[in-house]
C-alpha positions as CSV (number, residue, x, y, z in Angstrom):
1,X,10.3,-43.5,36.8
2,X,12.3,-40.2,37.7
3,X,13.5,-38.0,35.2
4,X,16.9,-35.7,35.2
5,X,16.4,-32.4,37.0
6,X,17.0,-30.5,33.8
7,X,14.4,-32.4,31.5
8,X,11.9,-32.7,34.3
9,X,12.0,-28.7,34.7
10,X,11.8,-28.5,30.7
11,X,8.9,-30.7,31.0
12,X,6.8,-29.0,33.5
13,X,7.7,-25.6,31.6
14,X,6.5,-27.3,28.6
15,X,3.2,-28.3,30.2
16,X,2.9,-24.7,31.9
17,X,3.2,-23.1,28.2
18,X,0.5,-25.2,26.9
19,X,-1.8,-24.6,29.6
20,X,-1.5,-21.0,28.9
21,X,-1.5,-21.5,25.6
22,X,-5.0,-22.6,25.4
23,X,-6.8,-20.7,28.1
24,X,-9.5,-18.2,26.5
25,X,-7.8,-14.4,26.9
26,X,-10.2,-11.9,29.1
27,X,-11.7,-9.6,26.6
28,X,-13.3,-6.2,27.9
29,X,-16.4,-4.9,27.0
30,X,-14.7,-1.7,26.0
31,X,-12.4,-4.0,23.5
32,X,-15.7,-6.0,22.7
33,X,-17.4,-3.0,21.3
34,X,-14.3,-1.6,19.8
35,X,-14.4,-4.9,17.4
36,X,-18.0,-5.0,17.0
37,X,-17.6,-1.2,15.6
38,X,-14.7,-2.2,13.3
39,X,-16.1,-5.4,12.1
40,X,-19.6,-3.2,11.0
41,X,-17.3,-0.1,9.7
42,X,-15.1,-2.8,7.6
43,X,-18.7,-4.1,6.3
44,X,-20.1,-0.9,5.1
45,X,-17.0,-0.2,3.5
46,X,-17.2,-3.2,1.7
47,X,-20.7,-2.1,0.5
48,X,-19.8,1.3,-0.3
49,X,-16.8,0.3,-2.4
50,X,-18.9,-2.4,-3.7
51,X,-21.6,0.0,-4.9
52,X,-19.2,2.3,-6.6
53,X,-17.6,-0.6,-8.7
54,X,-20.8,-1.5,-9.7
55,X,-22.0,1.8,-11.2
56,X,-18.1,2.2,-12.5
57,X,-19.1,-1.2,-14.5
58,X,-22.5,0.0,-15.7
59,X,-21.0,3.0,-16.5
60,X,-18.5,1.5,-18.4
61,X,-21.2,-0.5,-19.9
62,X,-22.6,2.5,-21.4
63,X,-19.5,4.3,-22.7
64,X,-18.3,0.8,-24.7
65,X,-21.8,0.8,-26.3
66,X,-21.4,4.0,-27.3
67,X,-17.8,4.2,-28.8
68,X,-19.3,0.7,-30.4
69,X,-22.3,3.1,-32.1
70,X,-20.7,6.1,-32.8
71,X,-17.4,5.5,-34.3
72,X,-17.4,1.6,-34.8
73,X,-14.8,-0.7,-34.3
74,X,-12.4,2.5,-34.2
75,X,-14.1,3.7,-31.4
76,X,-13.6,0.3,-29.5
77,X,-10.2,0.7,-29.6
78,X,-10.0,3.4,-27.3
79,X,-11.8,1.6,-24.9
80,X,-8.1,0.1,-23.0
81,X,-7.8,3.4,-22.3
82,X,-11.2,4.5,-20.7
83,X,-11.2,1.2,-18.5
84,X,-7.7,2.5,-16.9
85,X,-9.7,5.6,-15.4
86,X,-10.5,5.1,-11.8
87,X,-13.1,8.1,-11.0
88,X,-16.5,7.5,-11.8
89,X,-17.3,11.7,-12.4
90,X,-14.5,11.5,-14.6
91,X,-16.4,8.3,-16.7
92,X,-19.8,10.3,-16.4
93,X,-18.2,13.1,-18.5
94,X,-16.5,10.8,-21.0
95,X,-20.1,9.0,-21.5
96,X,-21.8,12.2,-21.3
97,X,-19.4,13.8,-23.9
98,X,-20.1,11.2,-26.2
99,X,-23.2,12.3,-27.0
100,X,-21.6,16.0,-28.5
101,X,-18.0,14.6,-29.8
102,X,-17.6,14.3,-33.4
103,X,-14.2,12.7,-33.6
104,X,-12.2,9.8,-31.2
105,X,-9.6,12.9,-31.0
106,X,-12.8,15.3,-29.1
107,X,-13.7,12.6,-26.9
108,X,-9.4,11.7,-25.8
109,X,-9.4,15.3,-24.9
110,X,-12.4,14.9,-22.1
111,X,-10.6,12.5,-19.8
112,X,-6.7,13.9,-20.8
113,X,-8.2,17.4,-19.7
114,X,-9.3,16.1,-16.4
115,X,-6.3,13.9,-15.9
């Protein structure tokens, strides 16, 4: 069986397309190492951001406490507030400036002031 001219040269560029198609792409060493070093950089971000989340959590943590044991259910409320704030030196003062604060008012002003 004999096919048209114009379908059998669609047909063999078909069949040329998926040969190339699945034929395994020469990779470098150069271009080996380059992903190598990006896949290891991309993993020790992912640690390093994962390590700051976690002491932004426990940090967190330790202001809700707090707010819960200095001023109550008032104090609570102004959690919302605190978990909006990104920057974990910025959460270390609010937790540290619990300790001397004697109003919700005193303790607003440590993260507005920095913000």
């Amino acid at each position: 069986m004999s096919l048209p001219e114009d379908l059998e040269r669609e047909f063999w560029q078909e069949i040329q397309q998926l040969e190339e198609s699945r034929r395994m792409p020469y990779i470098t060493s150069v271009q080996r190492i380059g992903r190598q070093e990006g896949r290891q950089e991309g993993r020790q971000e992912g640690r390093q951001e994962g390590r700051q989340e976690g002491i932004r959590e426990g940090i967190l943590e330790g202001i809700e406490l707090g707010l819960e044991l200095k001023f109550g259910s008032s104090g609570l409320g102004l959690l919302p507030e605190i978990i909006q704030i990104k920057d974990v030196e910025q959460l270390r003062a609010i937790k540290t400036g619990l300790k001397t604060v004697n109003t919700l008012e005193e303790l607003r002003q440590i993260y507005q002031q920095a913000g």
